[in-house]
Phi, psi and omega in degrees: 000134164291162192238157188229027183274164180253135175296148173282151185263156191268355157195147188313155178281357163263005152278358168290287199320325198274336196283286184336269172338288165340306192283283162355298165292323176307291180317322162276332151317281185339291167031251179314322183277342190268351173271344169264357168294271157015279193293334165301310180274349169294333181299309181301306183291337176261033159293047202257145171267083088303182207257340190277328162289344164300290177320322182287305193311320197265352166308276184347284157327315168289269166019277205284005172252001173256284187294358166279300185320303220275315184309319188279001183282302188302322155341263202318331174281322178304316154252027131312331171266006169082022181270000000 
């Protein structure tokens, strides 16, 4: 016969949420950096000389100096939380 008891939890919501969020953040950091991996080699490929590929190149760039700028935000909230 099956049983329908609920397991007890092993830790309170409020040692969860900060526990969630931590994991959460982590994730997004990773993200953010394999998308500035990315936004590097999309930069490299786009070294090309004309004024449209320049331009798509300093898009790139700003992309991946922005998305640095965002990781270290994230950085910064993840050891607000003591991660």
């Amino acid at each position: 016969m099956y049983t329908f008891a609920h397991a007890q939890p092993v830790a309170s919501a409020e040692q969860w949420v900060p526990i969630a969020v931590r994991r959460e953040l982590a994730k997004a950091i990773t993200l953010m950096e394999d998308a500035g991996a990315e936004l590097v080699a999309l930069a490299a490929d786009a070294a090309w000389e004309s004024d449209g590929f320049r331009a798509l190149q300093e898009l790139l760039s700003r992309l991946r100096d922005d998305t640095g700028a965002e990781v270290g935000e994230l950085a910064v909230r993840e050891w607000e939380l003591g991660g």
